[in-house]
N, C-alpha and C positions, 0 to 999 in steps of 0.2 A: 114209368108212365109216359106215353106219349105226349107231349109239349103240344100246345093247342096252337102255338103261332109261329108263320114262318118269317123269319128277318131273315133280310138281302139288301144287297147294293145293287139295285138293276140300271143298265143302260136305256134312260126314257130313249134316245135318239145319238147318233155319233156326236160324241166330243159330250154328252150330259149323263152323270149318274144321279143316281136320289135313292136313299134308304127307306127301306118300304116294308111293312108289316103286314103277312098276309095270312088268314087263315089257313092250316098245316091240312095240306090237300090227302084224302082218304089211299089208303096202297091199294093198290089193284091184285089179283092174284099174283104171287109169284115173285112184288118188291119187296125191298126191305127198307128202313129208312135211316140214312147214315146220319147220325148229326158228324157236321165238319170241325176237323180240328185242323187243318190246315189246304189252301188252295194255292199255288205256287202262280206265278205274272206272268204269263208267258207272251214272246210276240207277238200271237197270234191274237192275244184277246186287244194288244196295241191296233191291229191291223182294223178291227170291229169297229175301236175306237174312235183310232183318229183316221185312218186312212179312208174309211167306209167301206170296208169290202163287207160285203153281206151277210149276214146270217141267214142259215134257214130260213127261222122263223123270227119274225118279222119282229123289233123293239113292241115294247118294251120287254126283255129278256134280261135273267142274271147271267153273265157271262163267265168263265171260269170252268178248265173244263183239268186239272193238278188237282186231284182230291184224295187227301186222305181222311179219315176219320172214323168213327166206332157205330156200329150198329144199335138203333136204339129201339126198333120193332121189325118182326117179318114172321112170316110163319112159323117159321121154326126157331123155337124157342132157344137152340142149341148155334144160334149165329147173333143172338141178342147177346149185347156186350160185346164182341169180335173186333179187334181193329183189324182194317179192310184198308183196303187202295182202293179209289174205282176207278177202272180205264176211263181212257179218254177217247175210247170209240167202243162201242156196242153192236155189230153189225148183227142182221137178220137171224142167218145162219141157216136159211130156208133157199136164198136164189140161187142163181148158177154161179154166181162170184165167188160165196162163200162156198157151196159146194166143191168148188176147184182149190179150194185151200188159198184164196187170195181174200179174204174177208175182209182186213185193213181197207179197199177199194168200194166194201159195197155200197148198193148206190141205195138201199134203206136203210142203211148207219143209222143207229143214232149217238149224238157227242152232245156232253154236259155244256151248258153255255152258248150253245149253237142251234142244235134241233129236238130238243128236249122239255118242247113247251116252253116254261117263263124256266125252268130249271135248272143252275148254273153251283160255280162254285163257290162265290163270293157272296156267300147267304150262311143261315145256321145251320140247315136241313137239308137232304137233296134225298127224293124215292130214285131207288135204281133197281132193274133186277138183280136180285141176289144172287142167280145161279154164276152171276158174270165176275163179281165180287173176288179181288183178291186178298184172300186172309193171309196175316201178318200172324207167323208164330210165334215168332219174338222178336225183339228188337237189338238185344246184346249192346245196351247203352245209347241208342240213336233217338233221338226225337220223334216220336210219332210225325209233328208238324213236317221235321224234314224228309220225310219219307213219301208227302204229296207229289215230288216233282220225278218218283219212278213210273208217277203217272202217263208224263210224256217226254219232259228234257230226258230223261234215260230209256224209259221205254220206245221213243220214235229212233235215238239211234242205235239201239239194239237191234232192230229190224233192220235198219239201214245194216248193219254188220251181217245180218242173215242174208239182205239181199247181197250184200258183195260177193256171199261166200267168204269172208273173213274169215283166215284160221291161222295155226303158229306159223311161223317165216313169212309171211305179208309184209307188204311195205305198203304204208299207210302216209298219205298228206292232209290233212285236216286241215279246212280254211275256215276261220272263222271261228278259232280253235279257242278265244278264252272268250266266247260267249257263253248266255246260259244253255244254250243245247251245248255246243263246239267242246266246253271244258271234259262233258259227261262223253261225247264221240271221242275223243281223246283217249281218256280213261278205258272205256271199252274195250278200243282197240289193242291198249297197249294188254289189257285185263283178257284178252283173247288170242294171246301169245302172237302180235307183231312183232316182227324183225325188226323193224322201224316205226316208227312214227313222228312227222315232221309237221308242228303247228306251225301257223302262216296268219297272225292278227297283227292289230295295230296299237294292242295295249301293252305294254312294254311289263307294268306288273303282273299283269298277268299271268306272259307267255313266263315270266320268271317264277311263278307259282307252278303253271305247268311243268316246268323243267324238274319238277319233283314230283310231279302226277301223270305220269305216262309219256311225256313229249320228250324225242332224245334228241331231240335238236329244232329251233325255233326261229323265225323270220320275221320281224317287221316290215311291212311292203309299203309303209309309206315313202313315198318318192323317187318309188322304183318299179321299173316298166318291167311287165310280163317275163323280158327277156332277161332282164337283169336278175330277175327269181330264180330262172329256170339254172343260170349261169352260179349264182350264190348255191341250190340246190345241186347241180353236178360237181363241185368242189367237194362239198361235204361228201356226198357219195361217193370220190375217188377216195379221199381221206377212210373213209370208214368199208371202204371195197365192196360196193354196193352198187349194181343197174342203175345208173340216173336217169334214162330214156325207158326200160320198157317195166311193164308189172307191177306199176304203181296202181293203186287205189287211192282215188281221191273222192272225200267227201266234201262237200259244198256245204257248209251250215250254216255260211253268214246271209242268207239272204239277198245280199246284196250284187248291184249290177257290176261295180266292180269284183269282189269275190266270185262273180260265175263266170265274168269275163276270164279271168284269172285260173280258176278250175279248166276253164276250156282248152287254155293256153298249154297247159300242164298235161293236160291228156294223150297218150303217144301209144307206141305199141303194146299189144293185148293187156292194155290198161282197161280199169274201169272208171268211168264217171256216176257220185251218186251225189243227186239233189236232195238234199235234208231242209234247208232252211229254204221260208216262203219268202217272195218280193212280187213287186208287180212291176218289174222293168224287163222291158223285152231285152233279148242280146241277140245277135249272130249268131251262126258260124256256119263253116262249110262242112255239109253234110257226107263226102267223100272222103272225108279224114278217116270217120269209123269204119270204111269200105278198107281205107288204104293199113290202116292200126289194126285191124280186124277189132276194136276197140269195143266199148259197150256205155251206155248213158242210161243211167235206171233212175226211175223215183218213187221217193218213199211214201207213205202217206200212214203215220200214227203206228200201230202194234199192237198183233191179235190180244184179246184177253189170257186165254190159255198159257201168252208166254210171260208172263207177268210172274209169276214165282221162280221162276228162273234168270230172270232182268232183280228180281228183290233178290235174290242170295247172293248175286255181286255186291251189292252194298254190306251186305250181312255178313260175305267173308272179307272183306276188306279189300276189295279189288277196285271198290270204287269208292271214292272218299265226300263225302258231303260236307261234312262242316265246314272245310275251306272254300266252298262253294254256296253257300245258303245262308241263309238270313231270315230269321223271323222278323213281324212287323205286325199289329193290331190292324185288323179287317178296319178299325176306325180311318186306317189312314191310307184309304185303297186312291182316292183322289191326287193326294201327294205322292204317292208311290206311282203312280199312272204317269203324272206330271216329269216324275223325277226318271223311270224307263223310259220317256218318247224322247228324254233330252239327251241319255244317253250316260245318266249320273249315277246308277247302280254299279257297285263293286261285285255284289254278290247276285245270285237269282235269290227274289225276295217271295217267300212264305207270308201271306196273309193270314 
């Protein structure tokens, strides 16, 4: 039986949440209505928060856009009960955008949390269309909860990976690499037969966790200038007899002004540059480089729905490892948990 009330944690205004009971709004033709079993923190919902970067639609909005959880009504009878994923973007699938096979981009999206009415993830219930839904066939011992964040920490850089053209013999530099997106690009990459793959953070446990989940060689950059990276980086590539200067792919995850600054640095002959992670600091650079590298600078934006059971069978065949990376936590303690990401105190990406 359909539950008559919706519970949520909604964003009344940046930097304020409040749990809020609302009547379980009617499905339209064609949704289905998930109850959540897990929503993953991502920085983007930080960004909503504290930083005030906008939503769609306007607060009060639940936010949370990492969902997984089970079908509890829809049409058809035959997807009631179902555990499902739901993307973290919905595009049209009618404009020219999607028509061109660039949907991730379209500009009538819509995403949980964002532009989805008050509809978000950090609630009990979210209507979505069904047709978009990715069914989970099995799980082969994983946690339903941890399987919300193939939503987007795995699904945005899986696309990031399509956009590269990632395939076996790549050499891969991942900056930003024991974040909660950076650890899953990591994995990917090495899960899509790189040659290399070379993490670049400042957490030192971390990148030692990586060293057993895809990264075959790692960098701390604290207190070391662009140059000095690139000079630590060309060492190891003579040692292991590898191009240090050209045919690198580098991903950008960390967000941050140094980390792009840094990806820039890095960029050289028919290399590619891809921006995965968000920030709102501007950088440099001299646009003649890519003239002179023949070089390439793409960005990502989220992961069609369609590729979403193929982003889950990495998890499912063991190519990409979750429970070293994930963390449950009671929706109770979505305030603490906010508190505890914007400082920077998460070990794990945390599952609400």
């Amino acid at each position: 039986m359909t539950p008559k009330i919706l519970k949520s944690w909604r964003m009344l205004e940046p930097g304020k949440l409040a749990y809020c009971e609302t009547p379980m709004p009617a499905l339209s033709a064609g949704e289905a209505l998930v109850e959540i079993r897990g929503c993953g923190v991502c920085h983007t919902d930080l960004s909503y928060f504290y930083m005030g970067v906008p939503t769609v639609n306007n607060p009060p909005i639940t936010l949370g856009h990492e969902i997984s959880g089970v079908v509890v009504a829809a049409d058809s009878n035959d997807l009631v009960g179902r555990e499902v994923i739901v993307p973290a973007l919905l595009p049209c699938r009618n404009c020219e955008i999607c028509r061109s096979g660039r949907g991730t981009r379209c500009l009538k999206q819509r995403m949980p949390g964002n532009s989805m009415e008050v509809f978000g993830g950090y609630a009990s219930h979210i209507p979505v269309p069904a047709n978009e839904l990715c069914i989970v066939p099995e799980r082969r011992g994983i946690p339903l909860e941890h399987l919300a964040v193939v939503a987007d920490a795995i699904a945005t850089p899986y696309h990031a990976a399509q956009r590269a053209e990632l395939g076996p013999g790549d050499l891969v530099v991942v900056i930003g690499a024991a974040g909660g997106v950076g650890s899953f690009m990591t994995q990917i990459a090495k899960g899509m037969g790189a040659r290399a793959v070379i993490g670049i953070d400042l957490n030192e446990s971390k990148l030692a966790l990586l060293s057993r989940h895809g990264a075959d060689f790692t960098i701390n950059p604290k207190g070391k200038s662009a140059k000095e990276i690139k000079e630590i980086i060309k060492t190891w590539c003579k040692g292991e007899n590898l191009p240090a200067n050209f045919g690198w792919k580098i991903f950008e995850v960390s967000g941050t002004k140094p980390g792009q600054e840094l990806a820039q640095a890095l960029l050289s002959f028919v290399g590619k540059l891809i921006v995965v992670g968000y920030g709102t600091d501007e950088t440099s650079y001299m646009m003649s480089k890519l003239m002179a590298f023949e070089a390439d600078m793409i960005g990502v934006w989220g992961c069609l729905p369609e590729d979403y059971p193929k982003v889950l069978q990495l998890c499912l065949d063991g190519k990409i490892a979750l429970e070293p990376f994930v963390e449950t936590r009671p929706m109770s303690q979505i305030e603490q948990v906010f508190d505890d990401a914007h400082h920077g105190k998460l070990k794990k990406r945390v599952v609400l």
